[in-house]
PyMOL CGO cylinders between C-alpha atoms (Angstrom):
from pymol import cmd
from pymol.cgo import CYLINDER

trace = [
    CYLINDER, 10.09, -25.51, -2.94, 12.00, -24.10, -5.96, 0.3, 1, 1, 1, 1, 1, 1,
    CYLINDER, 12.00, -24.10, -5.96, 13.34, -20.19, -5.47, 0.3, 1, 1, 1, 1, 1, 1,
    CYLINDER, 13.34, -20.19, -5.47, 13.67, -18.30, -8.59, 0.3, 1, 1, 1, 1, 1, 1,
    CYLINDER, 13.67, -18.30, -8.59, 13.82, -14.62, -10.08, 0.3, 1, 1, 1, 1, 1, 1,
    CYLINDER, 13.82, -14.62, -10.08, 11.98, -12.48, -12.14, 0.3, 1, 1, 1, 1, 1, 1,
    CYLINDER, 11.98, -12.48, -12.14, 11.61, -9.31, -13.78, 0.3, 1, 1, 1, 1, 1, 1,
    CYLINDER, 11.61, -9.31, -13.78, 8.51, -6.96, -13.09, 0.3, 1, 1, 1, 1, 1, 1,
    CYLINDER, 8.51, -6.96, -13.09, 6.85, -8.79, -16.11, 0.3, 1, 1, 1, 1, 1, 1,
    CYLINDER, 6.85, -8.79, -16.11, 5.55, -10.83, -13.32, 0.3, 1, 1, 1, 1, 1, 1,
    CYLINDER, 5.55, -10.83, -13.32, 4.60, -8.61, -11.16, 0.3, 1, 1, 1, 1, 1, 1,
    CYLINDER, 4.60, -8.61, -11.16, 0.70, -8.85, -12.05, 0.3, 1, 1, 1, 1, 1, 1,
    CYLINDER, 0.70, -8.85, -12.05, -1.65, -10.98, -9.43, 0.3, 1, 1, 1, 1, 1, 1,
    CYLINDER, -1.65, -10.98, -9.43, -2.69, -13.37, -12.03, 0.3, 1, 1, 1, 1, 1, 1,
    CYLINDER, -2.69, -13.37, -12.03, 0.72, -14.39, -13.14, 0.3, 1, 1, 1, 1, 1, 1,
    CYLINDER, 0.72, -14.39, -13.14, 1.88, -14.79, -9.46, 0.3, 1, 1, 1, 1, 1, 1,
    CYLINDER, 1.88, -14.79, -9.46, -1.14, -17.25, -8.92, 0.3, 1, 1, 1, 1, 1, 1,
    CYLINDER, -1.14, -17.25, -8.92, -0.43, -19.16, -11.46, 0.3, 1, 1, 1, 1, 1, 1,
    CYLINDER, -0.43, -19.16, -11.46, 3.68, -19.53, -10.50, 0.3, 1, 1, 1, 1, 1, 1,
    CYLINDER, 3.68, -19.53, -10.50, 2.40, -19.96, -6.61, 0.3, 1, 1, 1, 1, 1, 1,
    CYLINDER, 2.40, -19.96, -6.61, 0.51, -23.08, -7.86, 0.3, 1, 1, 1, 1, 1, 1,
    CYLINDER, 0.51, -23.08, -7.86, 3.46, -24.34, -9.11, 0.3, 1, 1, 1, 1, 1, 1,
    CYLINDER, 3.46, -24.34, -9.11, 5.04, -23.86, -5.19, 0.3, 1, 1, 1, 1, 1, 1,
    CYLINDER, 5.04, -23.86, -5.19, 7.90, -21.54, -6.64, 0.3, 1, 1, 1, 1, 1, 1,
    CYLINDER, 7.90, -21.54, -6.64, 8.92, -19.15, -4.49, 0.3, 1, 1, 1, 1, 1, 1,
    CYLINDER, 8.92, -19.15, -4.49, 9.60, -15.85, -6.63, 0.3, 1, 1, 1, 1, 1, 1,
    CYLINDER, 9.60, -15.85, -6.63, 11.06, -12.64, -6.10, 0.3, 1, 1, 1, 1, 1, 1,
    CYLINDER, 11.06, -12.64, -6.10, 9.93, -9.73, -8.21, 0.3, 1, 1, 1, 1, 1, 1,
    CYLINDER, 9.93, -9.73, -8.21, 10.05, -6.37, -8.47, 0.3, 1, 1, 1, 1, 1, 1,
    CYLINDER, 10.05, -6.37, -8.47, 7.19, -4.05, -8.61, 0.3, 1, 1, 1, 1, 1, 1,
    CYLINDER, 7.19, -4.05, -8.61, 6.64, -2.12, -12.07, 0.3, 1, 1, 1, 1, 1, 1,
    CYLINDER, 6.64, -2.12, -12.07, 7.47, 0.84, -9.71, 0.3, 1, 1, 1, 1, 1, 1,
    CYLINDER, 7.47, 0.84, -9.71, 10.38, -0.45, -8.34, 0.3, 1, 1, 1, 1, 1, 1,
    CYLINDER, 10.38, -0.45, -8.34, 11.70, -1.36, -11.97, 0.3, 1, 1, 1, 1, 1, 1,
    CYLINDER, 11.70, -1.36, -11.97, 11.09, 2.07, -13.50, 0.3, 1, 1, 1, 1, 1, 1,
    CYLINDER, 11.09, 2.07, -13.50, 12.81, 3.26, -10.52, 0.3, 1, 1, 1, 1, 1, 1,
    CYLINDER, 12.81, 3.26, -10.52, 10.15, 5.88, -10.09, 0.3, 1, 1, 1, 1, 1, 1,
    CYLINDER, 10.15, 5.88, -10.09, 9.78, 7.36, -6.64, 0.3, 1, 1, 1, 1, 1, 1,
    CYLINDER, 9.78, 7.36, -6.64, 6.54, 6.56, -4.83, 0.3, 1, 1, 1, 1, 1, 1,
    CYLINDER, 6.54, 6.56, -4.83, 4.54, 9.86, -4.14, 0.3, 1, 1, 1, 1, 1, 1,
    CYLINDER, 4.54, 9.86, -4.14, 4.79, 11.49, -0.59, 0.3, 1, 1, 1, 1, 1, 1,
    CYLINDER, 4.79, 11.49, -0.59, 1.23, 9.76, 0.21, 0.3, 1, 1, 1, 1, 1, 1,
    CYLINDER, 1.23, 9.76, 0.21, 1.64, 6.60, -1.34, 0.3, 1, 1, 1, 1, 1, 1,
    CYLINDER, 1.64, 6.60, -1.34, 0.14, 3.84, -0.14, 0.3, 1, 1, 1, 1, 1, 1,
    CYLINDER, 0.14, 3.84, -0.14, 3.69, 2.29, 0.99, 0.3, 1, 1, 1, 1, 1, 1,
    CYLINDER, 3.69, 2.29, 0.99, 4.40, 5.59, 2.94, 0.3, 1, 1, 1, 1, 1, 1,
    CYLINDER, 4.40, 5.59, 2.94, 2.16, 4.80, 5.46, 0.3, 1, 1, 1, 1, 1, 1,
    CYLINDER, 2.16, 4.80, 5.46, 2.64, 2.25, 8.49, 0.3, 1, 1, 1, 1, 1, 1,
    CYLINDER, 2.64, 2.25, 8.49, 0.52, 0.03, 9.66, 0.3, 1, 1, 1, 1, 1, 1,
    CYLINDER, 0.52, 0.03, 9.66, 0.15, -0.40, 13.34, 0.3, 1, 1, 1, 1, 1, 1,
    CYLINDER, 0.15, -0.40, 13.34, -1.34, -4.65, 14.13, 0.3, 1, 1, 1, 1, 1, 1,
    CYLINDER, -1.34, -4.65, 14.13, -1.74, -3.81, 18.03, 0.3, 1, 1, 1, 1, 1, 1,
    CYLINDER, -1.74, -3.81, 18.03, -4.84, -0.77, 17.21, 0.3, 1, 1, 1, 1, 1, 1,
    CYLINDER, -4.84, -0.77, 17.21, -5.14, -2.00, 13.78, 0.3, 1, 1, 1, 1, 1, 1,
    CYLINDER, -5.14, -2.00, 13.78, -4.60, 1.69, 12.00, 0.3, 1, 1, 1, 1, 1, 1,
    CYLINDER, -4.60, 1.69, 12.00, -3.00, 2.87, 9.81, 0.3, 1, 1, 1, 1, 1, 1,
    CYLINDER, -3.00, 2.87, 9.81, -0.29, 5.75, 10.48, 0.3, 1, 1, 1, 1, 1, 1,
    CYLINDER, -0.29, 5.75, 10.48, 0.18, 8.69, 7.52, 0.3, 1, 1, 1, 1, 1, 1,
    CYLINDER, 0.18, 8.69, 7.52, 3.22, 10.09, 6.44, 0.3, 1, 1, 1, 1, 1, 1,
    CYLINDER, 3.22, 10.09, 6.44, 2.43, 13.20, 9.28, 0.3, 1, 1, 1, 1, 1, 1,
    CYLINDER, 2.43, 13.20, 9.28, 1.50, 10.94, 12.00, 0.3, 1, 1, 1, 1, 1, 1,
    CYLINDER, 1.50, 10.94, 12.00, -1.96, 11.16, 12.18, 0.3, 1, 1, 1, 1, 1, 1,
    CYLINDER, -1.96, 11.16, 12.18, -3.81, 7.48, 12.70, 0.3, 1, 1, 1, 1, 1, 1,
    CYLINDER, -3.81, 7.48, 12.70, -6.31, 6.65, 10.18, 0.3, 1, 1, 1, 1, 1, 1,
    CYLINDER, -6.31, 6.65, 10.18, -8.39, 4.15, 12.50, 0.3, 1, 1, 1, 1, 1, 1,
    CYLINDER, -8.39, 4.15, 12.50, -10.79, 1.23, 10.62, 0.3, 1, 1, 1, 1, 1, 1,
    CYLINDER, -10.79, 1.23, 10.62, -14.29, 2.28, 9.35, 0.3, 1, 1, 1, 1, 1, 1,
    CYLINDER, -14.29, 2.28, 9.35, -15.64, -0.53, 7.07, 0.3, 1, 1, 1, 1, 1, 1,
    CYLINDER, -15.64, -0.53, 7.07, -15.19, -3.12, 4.72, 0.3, 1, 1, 1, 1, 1, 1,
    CYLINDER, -15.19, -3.12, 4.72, -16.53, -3.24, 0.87, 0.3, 1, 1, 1, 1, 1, 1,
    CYLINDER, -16.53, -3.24, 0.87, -16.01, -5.67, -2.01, 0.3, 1, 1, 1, 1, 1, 1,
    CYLINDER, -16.01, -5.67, -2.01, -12.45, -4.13, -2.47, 0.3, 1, 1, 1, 1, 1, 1,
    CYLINDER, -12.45, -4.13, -2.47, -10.48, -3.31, 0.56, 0.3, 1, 1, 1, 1, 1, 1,
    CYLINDER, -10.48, -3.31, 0.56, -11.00, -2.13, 3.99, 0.3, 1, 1, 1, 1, 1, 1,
    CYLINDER, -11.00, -2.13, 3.99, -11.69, 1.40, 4.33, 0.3, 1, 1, 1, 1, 1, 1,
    CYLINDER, -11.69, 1.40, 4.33, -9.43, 3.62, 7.28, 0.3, 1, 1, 1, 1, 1, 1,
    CYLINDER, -9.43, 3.62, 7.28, -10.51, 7.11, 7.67, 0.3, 1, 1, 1, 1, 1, 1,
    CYLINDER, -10.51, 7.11, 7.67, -9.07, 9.92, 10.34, 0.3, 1, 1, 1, 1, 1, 1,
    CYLINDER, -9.07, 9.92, 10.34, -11.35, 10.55, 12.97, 0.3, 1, 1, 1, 1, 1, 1,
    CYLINDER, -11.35, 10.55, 12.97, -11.37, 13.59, 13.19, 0.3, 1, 1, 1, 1, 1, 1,
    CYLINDER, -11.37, 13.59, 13.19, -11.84, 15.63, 10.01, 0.3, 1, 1, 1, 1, 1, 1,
    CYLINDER, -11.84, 15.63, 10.01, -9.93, 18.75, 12.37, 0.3, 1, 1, 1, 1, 1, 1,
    CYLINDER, -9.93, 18.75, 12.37, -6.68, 16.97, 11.83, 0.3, 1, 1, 1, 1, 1, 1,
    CYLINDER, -6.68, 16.97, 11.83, -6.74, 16.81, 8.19, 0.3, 1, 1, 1, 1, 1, 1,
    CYLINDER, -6.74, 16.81, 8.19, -7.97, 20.15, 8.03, 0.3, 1, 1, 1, 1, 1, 1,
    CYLINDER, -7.97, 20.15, 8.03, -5.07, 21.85, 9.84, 0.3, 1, 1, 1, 1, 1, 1,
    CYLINDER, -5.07, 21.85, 9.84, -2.52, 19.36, 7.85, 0.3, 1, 1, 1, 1, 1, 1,
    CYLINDER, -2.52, 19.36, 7.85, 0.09, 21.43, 5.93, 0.3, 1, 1, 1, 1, 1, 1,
    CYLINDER, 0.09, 21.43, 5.93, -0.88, 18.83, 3.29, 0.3, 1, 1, 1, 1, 1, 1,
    CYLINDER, -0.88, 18.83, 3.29, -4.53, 18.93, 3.58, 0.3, 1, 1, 1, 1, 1, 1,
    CYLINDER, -4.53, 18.93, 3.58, -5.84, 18.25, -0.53, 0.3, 1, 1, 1, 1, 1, 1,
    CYLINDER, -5.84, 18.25, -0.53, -2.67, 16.97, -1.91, 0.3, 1, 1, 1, 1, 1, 1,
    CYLINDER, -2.67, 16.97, -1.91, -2.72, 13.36, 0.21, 0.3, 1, 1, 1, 1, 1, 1,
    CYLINDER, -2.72, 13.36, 0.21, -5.96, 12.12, -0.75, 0.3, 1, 1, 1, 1, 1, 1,
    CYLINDER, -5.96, 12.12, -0.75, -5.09, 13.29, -4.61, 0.3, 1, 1, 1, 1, 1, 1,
    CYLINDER, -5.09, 13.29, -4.61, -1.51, 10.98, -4.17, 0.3, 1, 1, 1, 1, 1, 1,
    CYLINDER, -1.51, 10.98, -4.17, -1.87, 7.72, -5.53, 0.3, 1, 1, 1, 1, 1, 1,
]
cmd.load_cgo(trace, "trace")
């Protein structure tokens, strides 16, 4: 397998496919990573995923436990609406993207 490097250019599913089928191995930086922009406090990549319960943990701790699947992703809510509601950040996490 051939290792190589690219710029975020690549960084798109489709073009990743395509140099996967090809069984190059390539590193690449996100377009977020290349503009060097800092991810938002509730970014998706701010929050930890835990394999053992299969949840998700948010930037504050709380554990966003699995609720369903549809045609895009699987959806992880917190279980108790209480917690978000007496979050110092309750409004501006879901609004992060």
């Amino acid at each position: 397998m051939s290792v190589a490097c690219a710029d975020s250019g690549y960084a798109s599913t489709g073009e990743m496919e395509k140099i996967a089928q090809q069984e190059i191995k390539v590193v690449v930086p996100s377009h977020r990573q290349a503009s060097q922009k800092k991810p938002s406090p509730f970014a998706k990549e701010r929050f930890s995923y835990d394999t053992t319960t299969d949840c998700y943990i948010c930037p504050e701790g709380h554990k966003l436990l699995f609720s369903h699947f549809n045609q895009k992703s699987n959806t992880y809510l917190i279980p108790d609406k209480n917690i978000c509601l007496a979050c110092t950040h309750y409004g501006t996490c879901t609004s992060s993207k």
